[in-house]
C-alpha positions in Angstrom: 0.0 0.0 0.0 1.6 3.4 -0.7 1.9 5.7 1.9 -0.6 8.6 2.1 1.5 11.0 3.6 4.5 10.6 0.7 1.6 10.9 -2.3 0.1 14.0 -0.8 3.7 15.9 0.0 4.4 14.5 -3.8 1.3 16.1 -4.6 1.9 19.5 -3.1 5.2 19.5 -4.9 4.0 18.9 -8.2 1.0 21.4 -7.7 4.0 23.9 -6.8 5.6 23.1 -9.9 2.6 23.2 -12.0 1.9 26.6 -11.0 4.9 28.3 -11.1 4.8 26.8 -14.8 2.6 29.9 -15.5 0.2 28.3 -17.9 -2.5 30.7 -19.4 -5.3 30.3 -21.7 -6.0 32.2 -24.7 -8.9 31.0 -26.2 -11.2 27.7 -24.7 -14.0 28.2 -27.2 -16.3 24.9 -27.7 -19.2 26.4 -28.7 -21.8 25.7 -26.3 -23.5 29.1 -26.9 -24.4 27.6 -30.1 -23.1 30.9 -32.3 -19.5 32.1 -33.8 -19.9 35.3 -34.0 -19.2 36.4 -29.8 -16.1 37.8 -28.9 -15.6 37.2 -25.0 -12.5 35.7 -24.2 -10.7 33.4 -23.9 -14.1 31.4 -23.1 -15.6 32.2 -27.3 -14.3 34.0 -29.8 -15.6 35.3 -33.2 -14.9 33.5 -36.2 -15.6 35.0 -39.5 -15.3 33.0 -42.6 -13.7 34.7 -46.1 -17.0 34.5 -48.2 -19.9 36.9 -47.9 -22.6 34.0 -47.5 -22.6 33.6 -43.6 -24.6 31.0 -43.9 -21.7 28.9 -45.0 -20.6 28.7 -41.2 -22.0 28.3 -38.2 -22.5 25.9 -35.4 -24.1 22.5 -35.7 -24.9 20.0 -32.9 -22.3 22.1 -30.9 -19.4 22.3 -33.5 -18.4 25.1 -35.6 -19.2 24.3 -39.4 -17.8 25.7 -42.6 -18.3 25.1 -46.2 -15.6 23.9 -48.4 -12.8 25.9 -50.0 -13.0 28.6 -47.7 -11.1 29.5 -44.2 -12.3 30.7 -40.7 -10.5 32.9 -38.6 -10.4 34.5 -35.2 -8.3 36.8 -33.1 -7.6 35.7 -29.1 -5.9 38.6 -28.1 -6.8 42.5 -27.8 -5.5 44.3 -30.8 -2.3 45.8 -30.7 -1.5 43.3 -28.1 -0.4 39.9 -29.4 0.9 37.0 -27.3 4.8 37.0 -27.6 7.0 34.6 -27.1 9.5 36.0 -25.4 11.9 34.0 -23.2 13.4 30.5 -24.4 11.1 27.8 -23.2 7.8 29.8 -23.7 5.3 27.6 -25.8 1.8 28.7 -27.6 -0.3 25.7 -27.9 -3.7 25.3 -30.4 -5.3 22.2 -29.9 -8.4 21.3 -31.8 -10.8 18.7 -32.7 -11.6 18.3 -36.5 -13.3 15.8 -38.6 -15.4 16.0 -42.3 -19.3 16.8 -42.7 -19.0 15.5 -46.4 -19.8 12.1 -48.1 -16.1 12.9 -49.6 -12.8 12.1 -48.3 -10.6 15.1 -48.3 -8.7 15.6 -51.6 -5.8 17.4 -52.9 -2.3 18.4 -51.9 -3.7 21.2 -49.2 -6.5 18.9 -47.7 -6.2 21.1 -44.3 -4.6 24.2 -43.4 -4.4 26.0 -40.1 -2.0 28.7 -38.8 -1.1 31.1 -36.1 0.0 34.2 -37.0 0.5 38.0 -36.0 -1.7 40.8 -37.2 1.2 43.4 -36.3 -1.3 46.0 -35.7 -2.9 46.6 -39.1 -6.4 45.9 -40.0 -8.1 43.1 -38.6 -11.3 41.1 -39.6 -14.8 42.7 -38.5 -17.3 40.8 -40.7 -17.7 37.6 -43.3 -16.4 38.4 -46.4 -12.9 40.4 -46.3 -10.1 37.9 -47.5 -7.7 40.5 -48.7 -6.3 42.6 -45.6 -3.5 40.0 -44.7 -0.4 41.3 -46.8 1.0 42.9 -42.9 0.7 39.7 -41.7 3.2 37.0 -40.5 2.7 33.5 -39.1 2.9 29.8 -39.4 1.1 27.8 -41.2 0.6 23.8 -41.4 -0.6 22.4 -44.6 -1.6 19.5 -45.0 -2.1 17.4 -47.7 -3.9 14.2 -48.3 -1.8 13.2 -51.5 1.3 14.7 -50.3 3.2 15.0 -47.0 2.0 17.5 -44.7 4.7 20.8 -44.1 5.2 23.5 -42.2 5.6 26.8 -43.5 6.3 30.5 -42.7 4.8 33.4 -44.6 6.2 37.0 -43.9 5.3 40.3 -43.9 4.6 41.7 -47.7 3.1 39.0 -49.3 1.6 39.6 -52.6 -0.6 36.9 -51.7 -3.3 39.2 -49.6 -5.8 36.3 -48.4 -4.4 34.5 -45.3 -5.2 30.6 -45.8 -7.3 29.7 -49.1 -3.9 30.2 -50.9 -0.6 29.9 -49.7 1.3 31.3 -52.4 4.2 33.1 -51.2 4.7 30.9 -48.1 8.1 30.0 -47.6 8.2 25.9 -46.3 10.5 25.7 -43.0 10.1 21.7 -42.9 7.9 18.6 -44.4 6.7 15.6 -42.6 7.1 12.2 -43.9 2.9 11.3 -43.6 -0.2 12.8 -45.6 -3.1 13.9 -44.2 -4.8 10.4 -43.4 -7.8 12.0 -42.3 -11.4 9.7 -43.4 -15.0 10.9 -43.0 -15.8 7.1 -42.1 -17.6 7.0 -39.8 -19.4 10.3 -40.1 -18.0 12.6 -38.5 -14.9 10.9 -37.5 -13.4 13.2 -34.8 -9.2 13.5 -35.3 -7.6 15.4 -32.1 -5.4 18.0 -33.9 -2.2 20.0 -32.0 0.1 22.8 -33.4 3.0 24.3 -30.9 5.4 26.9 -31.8 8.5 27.2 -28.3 11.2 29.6 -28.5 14.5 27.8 -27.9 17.4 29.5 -26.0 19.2 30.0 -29.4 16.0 32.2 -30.6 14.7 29.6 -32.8 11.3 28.8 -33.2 10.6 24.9 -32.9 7.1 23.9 -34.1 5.4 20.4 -33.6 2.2 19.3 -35.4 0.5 16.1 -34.3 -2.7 14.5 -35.4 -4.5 11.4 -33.7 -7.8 9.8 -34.6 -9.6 10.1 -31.2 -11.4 6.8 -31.7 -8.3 4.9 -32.3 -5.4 6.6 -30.6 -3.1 4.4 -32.1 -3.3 6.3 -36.0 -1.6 9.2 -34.5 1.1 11.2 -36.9 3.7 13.7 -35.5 6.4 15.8 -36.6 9.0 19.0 -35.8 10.5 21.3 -38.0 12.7 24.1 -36.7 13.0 27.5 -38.0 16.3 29.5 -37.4 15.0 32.6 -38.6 11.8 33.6 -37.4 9.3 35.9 -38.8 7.2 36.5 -35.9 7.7 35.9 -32.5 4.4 37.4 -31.4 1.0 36.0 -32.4 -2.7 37.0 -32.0 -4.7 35.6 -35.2 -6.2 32.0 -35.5 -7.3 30.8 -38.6 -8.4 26.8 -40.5 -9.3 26.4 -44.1 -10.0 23.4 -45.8 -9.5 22.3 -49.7 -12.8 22.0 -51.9 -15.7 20.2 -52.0 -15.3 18.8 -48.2 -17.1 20.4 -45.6 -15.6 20.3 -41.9 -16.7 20.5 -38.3 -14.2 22.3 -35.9 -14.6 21.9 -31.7 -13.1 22.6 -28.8 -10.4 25.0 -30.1 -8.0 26.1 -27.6 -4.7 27.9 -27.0 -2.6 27.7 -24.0 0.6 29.6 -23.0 3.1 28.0 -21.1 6.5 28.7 -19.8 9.1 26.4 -18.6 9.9 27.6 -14.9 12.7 29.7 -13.9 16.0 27.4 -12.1 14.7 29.7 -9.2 11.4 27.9 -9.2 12.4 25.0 -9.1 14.5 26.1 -6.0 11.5 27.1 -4.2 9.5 23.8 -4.7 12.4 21.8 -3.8 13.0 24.0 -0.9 8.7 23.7 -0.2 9.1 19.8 -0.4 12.3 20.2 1.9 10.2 21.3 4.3 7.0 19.3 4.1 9.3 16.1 4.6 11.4 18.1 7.6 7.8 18.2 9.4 6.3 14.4 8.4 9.5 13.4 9.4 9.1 14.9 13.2 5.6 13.9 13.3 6.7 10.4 12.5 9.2 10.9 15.2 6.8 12.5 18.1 
């Protein structure tokens, strides 16, 4: 039987720890207000789509929905004020559950694209319909294809390509995966647990991770890192998905989480705070 009083002091460590870790949320939007177009974070956000039919979005059965061909995008910070990474160790986080409305598997070499990227204080998005104010911006992007291996790419600031996601031209590719999309609409919908993390390394490097698992079957689950030695952007306040024609998709659960790893100094403290929790077990053992 394990001892009580050792699991609880190694819980009040690791609760020290986790704390001091500094972990904030963004954006936790899962649309249980059963609308996209609220902006009160981080618990929903406003997502606005690039055609001028809003009824090609919205949310369905408590997902966000959105027609083929065209990309969704939402801001999770005030303007002016994006999240910046900016001490080694610091990590933005989107996680994201995705999966197909459609009777048709995703096609074509950009099956899914997402990104995270930095508005640099110029215009942002107010309604459906505006797909050409992104030239200022810079971000990350993953693209995904289901004929061809996914990739991670950067786009900077100056593009000739103004829309942000329904083309990619421009972009520059930092790294490519060795796995395609794999994503099925069978059974419908088919729910895939998506991630996308950009850290700063102690170099000044951007390191981003992509990762897709089929929730119902853990096991299909595809992961790579590419590292970029040049960074366009260390700060970040736009959110965005598209999707390649003719296949709808459902989007839930979208969050974004910043984390940093703790100082040497924190760790100090806890180890100094578990010091002294043993110190007094110890005489209560004793007494």
């Amino acid at each position: 039987m394990k001892n009580p009083r050792f699991l609880s002091l190694a819980l009040v460590g690791g609760l020290l720890l986790a704390t001091s870790a500094g972990a904030q949320v963004l954006l936790s939007d899962t649309f249980s207000d059963g609308n996209r177009s609220g902006q009160t974070l981080p618990g929903s956000a406003a997502w606005l789509i690039s055609s001028a039919t809003s009824s090609n979005a919205g949310v369905t059965s408590g997902a966000l929905t959105t027609n083929s061909g065209l990309s969704i995008t939402s801001y999770f910070t005030a303007s002016g004020s994006p999240f910046t990474l900016a001490t080694a160790g610091q990590t933005l986080t989107l996680t994201f559950d995705i999966a197909y409305a459609s009777n048709t598997d995703p096609t074509g070499n950009t099956a899914l694209k997402l990104g995270l990227f930095n508005s640099n204080g110029n215009t942002r998005l107010t309604a459906d319909g505006t797909n050409n104010i992104f030239a200022p911006y810079s971000g990350y992007a993953v693209t995904a294809g289901y004929t061809t291996n996914s990739s991670i790419r950067e786009r900077a600031t100056g593009l000739a390509n103004t829309a942000l996601l329904t083309s990619t031209s421009g972009y520059t590719v930092v790294g490519t995966s060795s796995f395609t999309f794999g994503i099925t609409d069978t059974p419908e919908p088919n729910y895939y647990n998506g991630l996308f993390s950009i850290t700063r390394t102690a170099a000044g490097h951007l390191e981003m991770t992509y990762t897709l698992t089929q929730a119902s079957n853990p096991s299909n689950s595809w992961s790579y890192t590419v590292t970029d030695t040049t960074p366009v952007t260390f700060g970040f306040d736009t959110v965005s998905f598209s999707t390649s024609s003719g296949t709808n998709m459902y989007l839930d659960n979208i969050t974004l989480t910043a984390t940093a790893i703790p100082e040497p100094s924190t760790y100090a403290l806890g180890s100094g705070a578990l010091a002294l929790l043993a110190a007094c077990l110890l005489r209560r053992r004793r007494a």
